[in-house]
N, C-alpha and C positions, 0 to 999 in steps of 0.2 A: 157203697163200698164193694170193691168187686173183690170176692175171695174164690179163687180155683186151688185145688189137690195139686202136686206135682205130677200125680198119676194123668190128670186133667190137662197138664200143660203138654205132658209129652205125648196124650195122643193126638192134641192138637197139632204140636209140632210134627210129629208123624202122617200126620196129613199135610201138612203144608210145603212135607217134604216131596212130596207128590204121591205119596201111597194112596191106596184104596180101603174106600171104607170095608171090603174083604179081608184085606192084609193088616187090616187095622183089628177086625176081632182076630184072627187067629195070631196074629203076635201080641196082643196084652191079653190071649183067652179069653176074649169075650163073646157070650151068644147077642145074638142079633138083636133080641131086646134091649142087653144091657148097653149096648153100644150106642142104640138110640135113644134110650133113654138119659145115657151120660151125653151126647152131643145136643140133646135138646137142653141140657141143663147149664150145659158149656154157653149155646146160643143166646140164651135168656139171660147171662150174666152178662155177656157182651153184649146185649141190645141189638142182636145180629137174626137174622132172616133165614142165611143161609149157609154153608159151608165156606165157602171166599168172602163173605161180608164178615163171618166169625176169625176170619184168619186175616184179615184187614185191620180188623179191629184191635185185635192181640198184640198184633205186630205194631200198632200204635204206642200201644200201653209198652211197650218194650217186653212183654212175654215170652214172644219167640222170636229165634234167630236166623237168619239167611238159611234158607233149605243148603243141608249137608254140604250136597257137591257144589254151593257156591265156595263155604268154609274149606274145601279141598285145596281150590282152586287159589285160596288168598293165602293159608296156612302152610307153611312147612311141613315135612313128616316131622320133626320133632316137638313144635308146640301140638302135632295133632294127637300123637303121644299124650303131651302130658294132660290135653282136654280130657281124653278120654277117660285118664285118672281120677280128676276131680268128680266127685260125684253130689249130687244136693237133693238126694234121695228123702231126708226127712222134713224138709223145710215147707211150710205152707204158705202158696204166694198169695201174703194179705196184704195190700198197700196199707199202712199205714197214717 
């Protein structure tokens, strides 16, 4: 059973949105250990090697969604609005 944090799922998506594992600690504040230590443990859930095989992967399981600027590009400013609204900050993604 695969269980990732929310925290898990959006650095993931944060990478898949094309950032850097740079921009990846200084925006969730992570030092360079934690970051690889949370990505190795990301990889190992996913059965994944590497940074594109763990976002391959993800993206199968329906975890994450279209990098940002495709959502721009399909979304009105007004649904984009109300996305940014909703928030699912507490929720832990466990398949069930």
């Amino acid at each position: 059973m695969l269980c990732i944090t929310p925290r898990e799922r959006d650095a993931l998506q944060f990478l898949a949105d094309g950032h850097t594992a740079i921009q990846l600690c200084r925006h969730f504040e992570l030092g360079a250990s934690e970051m690889d230590s949370m990505l190795e443990g990301l990889f190992a859930a996913l059965g994944a090697a590497s940074q594109i095989a763990a976002i391959a992967a993800a993206r199968k399981r329906g975890l994450l969604s279209e990098p940002s600027h495709v959502h721009e590009m399909q979304l009105g400013e007004g649904a984009l609005r109300a996305r940014a609204k909703r928030t699912c900050a507490s929720e832990i993604l466990c398949p069930v």
